[in-house]
C-alpha positions in Angstrom: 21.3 -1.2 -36.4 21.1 2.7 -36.2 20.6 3.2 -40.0 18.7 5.1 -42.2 15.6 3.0 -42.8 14.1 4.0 -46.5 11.0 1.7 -46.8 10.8 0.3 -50.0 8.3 0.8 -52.2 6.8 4.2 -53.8 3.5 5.8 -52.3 3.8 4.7 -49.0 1.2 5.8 -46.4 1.0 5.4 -42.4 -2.1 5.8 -40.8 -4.1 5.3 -37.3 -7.1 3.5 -37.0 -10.3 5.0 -36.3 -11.5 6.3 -32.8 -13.2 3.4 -31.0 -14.6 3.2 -27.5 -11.2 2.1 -26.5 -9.8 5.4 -27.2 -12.9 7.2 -25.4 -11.8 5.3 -22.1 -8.1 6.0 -22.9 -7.4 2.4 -22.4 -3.8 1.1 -23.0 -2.4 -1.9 -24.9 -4.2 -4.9 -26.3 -8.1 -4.2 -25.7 -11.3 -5.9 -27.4 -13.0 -2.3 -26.2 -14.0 -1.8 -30.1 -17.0 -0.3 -30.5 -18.0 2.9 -32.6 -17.8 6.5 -31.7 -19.9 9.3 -33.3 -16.6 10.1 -35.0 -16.1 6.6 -36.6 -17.8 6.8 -39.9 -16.5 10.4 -40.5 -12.8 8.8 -39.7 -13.9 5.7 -41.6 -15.0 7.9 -44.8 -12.0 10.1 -45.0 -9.8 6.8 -45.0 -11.3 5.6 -47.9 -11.3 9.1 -49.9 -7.4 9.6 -48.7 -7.2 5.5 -50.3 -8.7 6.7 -53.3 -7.1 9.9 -54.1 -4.2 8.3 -53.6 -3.8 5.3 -55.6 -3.5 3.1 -52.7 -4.3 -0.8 -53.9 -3.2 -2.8 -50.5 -3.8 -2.7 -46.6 -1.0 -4.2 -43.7 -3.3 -4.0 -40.5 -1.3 -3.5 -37.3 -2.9 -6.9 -34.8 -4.7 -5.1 -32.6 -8.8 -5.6 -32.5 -9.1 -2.0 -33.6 -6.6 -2.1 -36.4 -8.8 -5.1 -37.5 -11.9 -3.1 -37.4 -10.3 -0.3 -39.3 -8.5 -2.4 -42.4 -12.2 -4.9 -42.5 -14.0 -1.8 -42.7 -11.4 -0.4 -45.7 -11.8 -4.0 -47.3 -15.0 -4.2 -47.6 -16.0 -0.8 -48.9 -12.8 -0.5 -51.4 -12.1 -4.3 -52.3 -8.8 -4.4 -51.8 -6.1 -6.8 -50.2 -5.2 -6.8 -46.7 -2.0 -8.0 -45.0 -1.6 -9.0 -41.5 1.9 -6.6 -40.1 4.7 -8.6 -38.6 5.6 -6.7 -36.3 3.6 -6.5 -33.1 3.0 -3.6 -30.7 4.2 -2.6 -27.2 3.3 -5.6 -25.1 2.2 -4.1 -21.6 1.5 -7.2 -19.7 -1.0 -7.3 -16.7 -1.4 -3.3 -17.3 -2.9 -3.8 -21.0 -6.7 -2.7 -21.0 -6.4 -0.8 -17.9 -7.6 2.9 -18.3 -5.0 5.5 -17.5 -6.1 6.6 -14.0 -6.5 2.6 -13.3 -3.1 2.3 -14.1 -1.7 5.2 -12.4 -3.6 3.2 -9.4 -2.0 0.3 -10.0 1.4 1.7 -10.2 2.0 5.9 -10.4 5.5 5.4 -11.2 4.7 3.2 -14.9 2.0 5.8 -15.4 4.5 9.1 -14.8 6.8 7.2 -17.4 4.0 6.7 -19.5 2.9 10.3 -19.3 6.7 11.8 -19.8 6.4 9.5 -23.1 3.2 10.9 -24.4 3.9 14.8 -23.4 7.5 13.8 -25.3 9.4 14.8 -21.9 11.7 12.2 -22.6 12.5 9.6 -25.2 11.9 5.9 -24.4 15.3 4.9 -23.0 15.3 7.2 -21.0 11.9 6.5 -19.0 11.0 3.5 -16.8 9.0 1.9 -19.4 12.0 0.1 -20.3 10.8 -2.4 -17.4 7.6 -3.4 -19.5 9.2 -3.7 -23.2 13.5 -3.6 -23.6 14.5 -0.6 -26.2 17.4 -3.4 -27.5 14.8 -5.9 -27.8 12.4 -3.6 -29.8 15.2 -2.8 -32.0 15.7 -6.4 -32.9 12.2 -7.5 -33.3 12.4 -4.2 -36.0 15.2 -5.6 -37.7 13.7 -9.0 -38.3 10.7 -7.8 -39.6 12.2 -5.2 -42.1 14.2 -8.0 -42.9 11.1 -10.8 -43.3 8.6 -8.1 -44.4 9.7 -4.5 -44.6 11.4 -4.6 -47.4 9.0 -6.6 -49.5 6.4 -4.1 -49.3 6.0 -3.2 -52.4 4.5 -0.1 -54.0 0.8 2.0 -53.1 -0.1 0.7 -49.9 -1.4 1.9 -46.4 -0.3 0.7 -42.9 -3.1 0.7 -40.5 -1.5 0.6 -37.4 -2.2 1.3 -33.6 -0.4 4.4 -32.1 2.6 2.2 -30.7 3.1 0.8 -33.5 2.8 4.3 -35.3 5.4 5.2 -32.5 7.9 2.2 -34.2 7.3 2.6 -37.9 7.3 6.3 -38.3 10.7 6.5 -36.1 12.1 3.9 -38.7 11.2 5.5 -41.7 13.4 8.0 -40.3 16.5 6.2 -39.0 15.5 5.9 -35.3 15.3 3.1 -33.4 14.1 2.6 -29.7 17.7 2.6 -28.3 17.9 6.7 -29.4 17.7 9.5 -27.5 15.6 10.6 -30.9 13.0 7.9 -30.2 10.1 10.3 -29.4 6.3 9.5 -29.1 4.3 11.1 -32.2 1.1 12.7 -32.3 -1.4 11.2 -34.5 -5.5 11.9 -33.9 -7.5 8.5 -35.4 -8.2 8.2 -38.7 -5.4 10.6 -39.4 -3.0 9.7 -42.6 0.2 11.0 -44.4 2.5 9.8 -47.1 6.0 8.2 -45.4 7.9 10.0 -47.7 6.6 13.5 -45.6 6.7 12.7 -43.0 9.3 15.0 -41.4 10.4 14.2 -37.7 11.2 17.4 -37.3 7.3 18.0 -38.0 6.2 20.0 -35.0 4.1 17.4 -33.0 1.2 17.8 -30.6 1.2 18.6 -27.7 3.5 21.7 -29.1 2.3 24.7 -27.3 3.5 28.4 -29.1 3.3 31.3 -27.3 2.1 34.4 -29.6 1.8 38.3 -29.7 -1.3 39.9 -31.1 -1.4 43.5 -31.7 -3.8 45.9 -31.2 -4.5 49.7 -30.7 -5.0 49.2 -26.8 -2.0 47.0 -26.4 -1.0 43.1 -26.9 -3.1 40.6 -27.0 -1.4 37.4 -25.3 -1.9 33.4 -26.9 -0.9 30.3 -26.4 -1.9 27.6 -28.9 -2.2 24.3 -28.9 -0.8 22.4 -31.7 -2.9 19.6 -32.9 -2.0 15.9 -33.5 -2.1 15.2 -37.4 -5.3 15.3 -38.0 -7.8 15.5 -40.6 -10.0 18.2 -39.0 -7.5 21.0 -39.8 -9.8 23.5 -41.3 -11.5 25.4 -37.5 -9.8 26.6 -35.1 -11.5 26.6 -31.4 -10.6 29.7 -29.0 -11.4 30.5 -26.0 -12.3 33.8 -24.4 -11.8 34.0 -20.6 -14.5 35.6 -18.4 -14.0 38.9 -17.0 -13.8 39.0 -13.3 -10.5 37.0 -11.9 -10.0 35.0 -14.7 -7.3 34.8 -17.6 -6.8 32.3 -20.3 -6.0 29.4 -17.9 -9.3 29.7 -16.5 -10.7 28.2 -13.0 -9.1 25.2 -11.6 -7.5 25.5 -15.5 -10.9 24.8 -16.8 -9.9 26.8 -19.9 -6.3 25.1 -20.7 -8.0 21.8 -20.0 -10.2 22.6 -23.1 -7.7 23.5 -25.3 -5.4 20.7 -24.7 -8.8 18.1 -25.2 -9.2 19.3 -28.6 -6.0 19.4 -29.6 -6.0 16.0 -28.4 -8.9 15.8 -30.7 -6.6 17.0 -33.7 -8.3 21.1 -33.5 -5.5 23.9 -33.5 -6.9 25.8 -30.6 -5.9 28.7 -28.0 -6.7 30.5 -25.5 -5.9 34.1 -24.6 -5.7 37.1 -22.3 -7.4 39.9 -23.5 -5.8 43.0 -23.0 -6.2 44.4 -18.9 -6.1 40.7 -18.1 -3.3 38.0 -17.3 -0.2 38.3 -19.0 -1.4 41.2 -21.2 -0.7 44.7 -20.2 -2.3 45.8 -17.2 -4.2 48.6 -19.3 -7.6 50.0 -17.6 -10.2 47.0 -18.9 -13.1 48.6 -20.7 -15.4 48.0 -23.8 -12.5 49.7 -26.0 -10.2 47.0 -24.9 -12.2 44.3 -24.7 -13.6 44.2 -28.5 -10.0 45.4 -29.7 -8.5 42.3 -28.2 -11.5 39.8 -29.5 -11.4 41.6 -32.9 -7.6 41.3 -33.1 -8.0 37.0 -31.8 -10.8 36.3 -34.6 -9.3 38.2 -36.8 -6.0 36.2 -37.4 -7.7 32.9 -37.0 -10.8 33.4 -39.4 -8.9 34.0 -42.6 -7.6 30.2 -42.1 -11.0 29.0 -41.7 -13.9 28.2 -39.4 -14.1 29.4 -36.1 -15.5 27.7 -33.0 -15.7 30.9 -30.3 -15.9 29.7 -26.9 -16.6 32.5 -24.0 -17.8 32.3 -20.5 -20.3 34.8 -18.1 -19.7 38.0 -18.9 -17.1 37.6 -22.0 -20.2 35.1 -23.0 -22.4 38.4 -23.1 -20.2 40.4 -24.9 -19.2 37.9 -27.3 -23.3 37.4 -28.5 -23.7 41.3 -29.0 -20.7 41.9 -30.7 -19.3 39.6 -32.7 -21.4 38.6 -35.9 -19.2 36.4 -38.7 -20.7 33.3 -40.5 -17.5 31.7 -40.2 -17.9 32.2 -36.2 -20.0 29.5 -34.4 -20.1 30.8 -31.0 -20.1 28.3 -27.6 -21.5 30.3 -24.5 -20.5 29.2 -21.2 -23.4 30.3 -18.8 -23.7 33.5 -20.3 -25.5 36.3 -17.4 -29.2 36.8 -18.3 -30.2 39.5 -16.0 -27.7 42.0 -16.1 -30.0 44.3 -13.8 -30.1 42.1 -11.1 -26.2 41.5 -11.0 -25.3 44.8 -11.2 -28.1 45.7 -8.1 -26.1 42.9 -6.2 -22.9 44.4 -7.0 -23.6 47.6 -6.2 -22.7 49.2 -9.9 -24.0 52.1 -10.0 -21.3 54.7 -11.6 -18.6 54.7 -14.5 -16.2 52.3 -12.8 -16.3 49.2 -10.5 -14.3 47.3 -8.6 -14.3 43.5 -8.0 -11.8 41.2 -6.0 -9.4 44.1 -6.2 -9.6 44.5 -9.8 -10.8 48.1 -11.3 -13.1 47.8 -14.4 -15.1 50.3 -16.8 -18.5 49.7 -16.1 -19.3 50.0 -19.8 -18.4 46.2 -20.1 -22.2 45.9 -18.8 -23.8 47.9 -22.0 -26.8 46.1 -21.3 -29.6 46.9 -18.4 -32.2 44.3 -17.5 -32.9 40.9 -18.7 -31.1 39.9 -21.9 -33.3 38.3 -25.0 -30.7 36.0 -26.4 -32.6 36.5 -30.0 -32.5 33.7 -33.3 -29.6 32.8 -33.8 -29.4 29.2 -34.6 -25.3 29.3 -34.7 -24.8 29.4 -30.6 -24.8 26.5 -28.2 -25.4 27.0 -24.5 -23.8 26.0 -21.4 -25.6 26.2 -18.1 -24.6 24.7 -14.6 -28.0 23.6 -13.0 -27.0 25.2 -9.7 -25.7 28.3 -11.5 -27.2 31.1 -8.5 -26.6 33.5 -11.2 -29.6 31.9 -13.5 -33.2 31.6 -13.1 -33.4 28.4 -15.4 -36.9 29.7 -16.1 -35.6 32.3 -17.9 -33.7 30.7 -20.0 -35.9 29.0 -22.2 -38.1 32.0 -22.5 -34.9 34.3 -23.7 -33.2 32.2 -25.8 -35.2 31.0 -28.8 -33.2 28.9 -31.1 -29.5 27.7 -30.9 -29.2 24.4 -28.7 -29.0 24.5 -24.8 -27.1 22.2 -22.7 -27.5 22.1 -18.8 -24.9 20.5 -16.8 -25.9 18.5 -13.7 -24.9 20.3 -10.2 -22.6 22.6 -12.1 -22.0 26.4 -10.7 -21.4 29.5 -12.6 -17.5 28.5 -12.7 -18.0 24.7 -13.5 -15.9 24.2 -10.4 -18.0 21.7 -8.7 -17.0 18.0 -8.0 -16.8 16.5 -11.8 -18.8 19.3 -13.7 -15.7 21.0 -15.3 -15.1 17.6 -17.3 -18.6 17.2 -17.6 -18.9 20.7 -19.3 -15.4 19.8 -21.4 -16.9 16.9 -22.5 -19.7 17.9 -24.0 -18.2 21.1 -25.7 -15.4 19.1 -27.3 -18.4 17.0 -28.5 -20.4 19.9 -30.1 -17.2 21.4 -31.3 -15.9 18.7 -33.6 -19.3 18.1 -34.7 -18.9 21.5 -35.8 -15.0 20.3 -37.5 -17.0 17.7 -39.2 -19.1 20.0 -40.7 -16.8 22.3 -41.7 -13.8 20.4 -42.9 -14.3 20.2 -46.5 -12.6 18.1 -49.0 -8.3 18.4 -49.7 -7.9 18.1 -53.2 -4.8 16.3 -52.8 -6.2 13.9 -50.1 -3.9 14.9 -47.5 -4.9 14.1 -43.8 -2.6 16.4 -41.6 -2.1 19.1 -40.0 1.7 19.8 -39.0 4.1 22.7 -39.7 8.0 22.6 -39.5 9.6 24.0 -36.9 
């Protein structure tokens, strides 16, 4: 049955349903995990402007408990119909409502398959998940219900489906069916929405990563960026500015790449880079000159398409706070150094240039003597480890007078220790799409997405 599958009906949307504790755990499969995230009545609000600005007078709701609290919530609030779908999603036997580490526990080699699936290493047939659900079987159980139900749609209505079953329908709506090589997992945030009739499988689709060139007086400016999921929040952009000593943009123990890949995850375009003197970047003497060429050159490009979250950590933390002042900049400081006297007495910096773990630096990338008074600003948020040896705690308080500050339990100046690099992840992917929320706006037209073509 490898044909073209036009759904019928005009003003057709797909969408997912809204982020649930179920999604927070990253359980799989059928789960009565269903209760609300922070993000919920955001997702939950947007759905029902999309509905409205679109003309959309019906709801089919996927099974699953949290497609049920999605389309209830939609019925209620808009007084429209709602349709149970037909079709049902992946059924994952004895491994449904396991978490993703308990099911790489249970059995590593279902959870790799899984994992080459969702990365879109390799299209269903080709993966051992074939075990768990037959791509000939799926095929057929599509057939019967576009035969029973698909085609009997009608016009101006909205599927609210669960992501396998997003998986299923948007394949259809573009010929493919499990059996194909095409049969590719897509990359949908919650609460995300688009009209069937763009959807484009040749949409780039998270987790794309591009590789760019930025350049600037002192040299280029190496990226990578994470493309989002279709998402709603595609007006900021989060980027992250490694520290200075031994670090590039992957960051310790990939602390930095681990960010990026959680928001995107999140449905934020973000990236991380190497400024110039650092990583992949030419290997030009690091100084002051280079340092604020390469962040002016980053924001820069990414501030004329909207908000900016600015992530930075120690000493690039410093830097960022004293020189880079936008109101579209919100700016996420990852224990920052607060008595720049007292690390360059331990480090012996005394002269024009220093050297650290066999790296040579200017030493005007420490323009500031003594203990550092953080000011006013109320657009920073602050990151300390609580066993940072770098930070009298003390201190902090005292020099920073508004913004927020977050301490992170038994965290080091490098996050490195035991679980405090997902601890700090955590709560910065929190703050920062807070900050999406905030700064998404309205789309005129009511589109939900953020994708490009290749």
């Amino acid at each position: 049955m490898e044909t073209i599958a036009v759904l019928a009906g005009k003003n057709i949307h797909f969408a997912r349903h809204v982020e649930t504790t179920k999604n927070l755990h990253d359980i799989h499969g059928e789960s009565d995990e269903c209760k609300p995230t922070p993000w919920t009545k955001h997702q939950i609000s947007a759905l029902i402007r999309y509905i409205k600005i679109n003309g959309v007078t019906k709801i089919l709701s996927g099974s699953t408990t949290q497609c049920a609290y999605t389309s209830s919530a939609l019925k209620l609030m808009l007084n429209i119909d709602a349709i149970g779908l037909d079709l049902l999603p992946i059924n994952l036997g004895k491994y449904a409502g396991l978490s993703h580490s308990e099911f790489r526990r249970f059995n590593r080699r279902l959870a790799n398959a899984m994992e080459l699936f969702r990365y879109r290493v390799l299209p269903y047939n080709k993966t051992i998940l074939k075990e768990l659900a037959d791509p000939d079987i799926m095929a057929n159980e599509i057939g019967r219900w576009w035969n029973t139900q698909g085609q009997h749609i009608g016009n101006d209505a909205i599927f609210i489906l669960s992501n396998s079953l997003l998986v299923k329908l948007t394949n259809f709506s573009q010929g493919i069916l499990p059996t194909s090589d095409r049969y590719l997992n897509v990359g949908f945030a919650n609460g995300a929405a688009v009209p069937v009739d763009e959807w484009d499988i040749e949409m780039d689709q998270w987790p794309a990563i591009k590789h760019k060139t930025l350049t600037t007086a002192c040299g280029d400016v190496i990226l990578t960026e994470y493309i989002p999921k279709l998402s709603i929040l595609n007006k900021v952009t989060a980027l992250i500015y490694p520290g200075i000593f031994g670090s590039s943009r992957f960051g310790p123990y990939n602390l930095y790449n681990r960010m990026a890949r959680e928001l995107a995850e999140y449905g934020v375009r973000s990236a991380v880079f190497d400024p110039v003197g650092s990583g992949e970047s030419p290997p030009i003497y690091r100084c002051l000159e280079t340092e604020l060429a390469s962040l002016d050159a980053v924001t820069n490009y990414y501030v004329k398409c909207g908000p900016v979250a600015l992530c930075a950590h120690s000493l690039s933390a410093n830097l960022l706070y004293k020189h880079i002042s936008s109101a579209r900049i919100h700016k996420y400081l990852m224990a920052p150094v607060i008595d720049i006297g007292a690390r360059k007495a331990a480090w012996g910096i005394d002269g024009e240039n220093m050297s650290r773990h066999g790296l040579d630096f200017s030493s005007d990338l420490w323009d500031d003597n003594g203990l550092i008074s953080f000011g006013s600003d109320s657009d920073v948020d602050y990151y300390f480890g609580t066993c940072d040896r770098y930070v009298d705690h003390k201190q902090v308080e005292s020099l920073i007078h508004k913004g927020r500050i977050h301490f992170i339990e038994g965290a080091g100046h490098n996050f490195s220790e035991g679980n405090t690099s997902n601890a700090l992840i955590q709560q910065i992917v929190e703050d920062i799409i807070g900050y999406a929320w905030q700064n998404n706006g309205h789309a005129a037209d009511g589109k939900i997405q953020c994708v490009t073509k290749s």
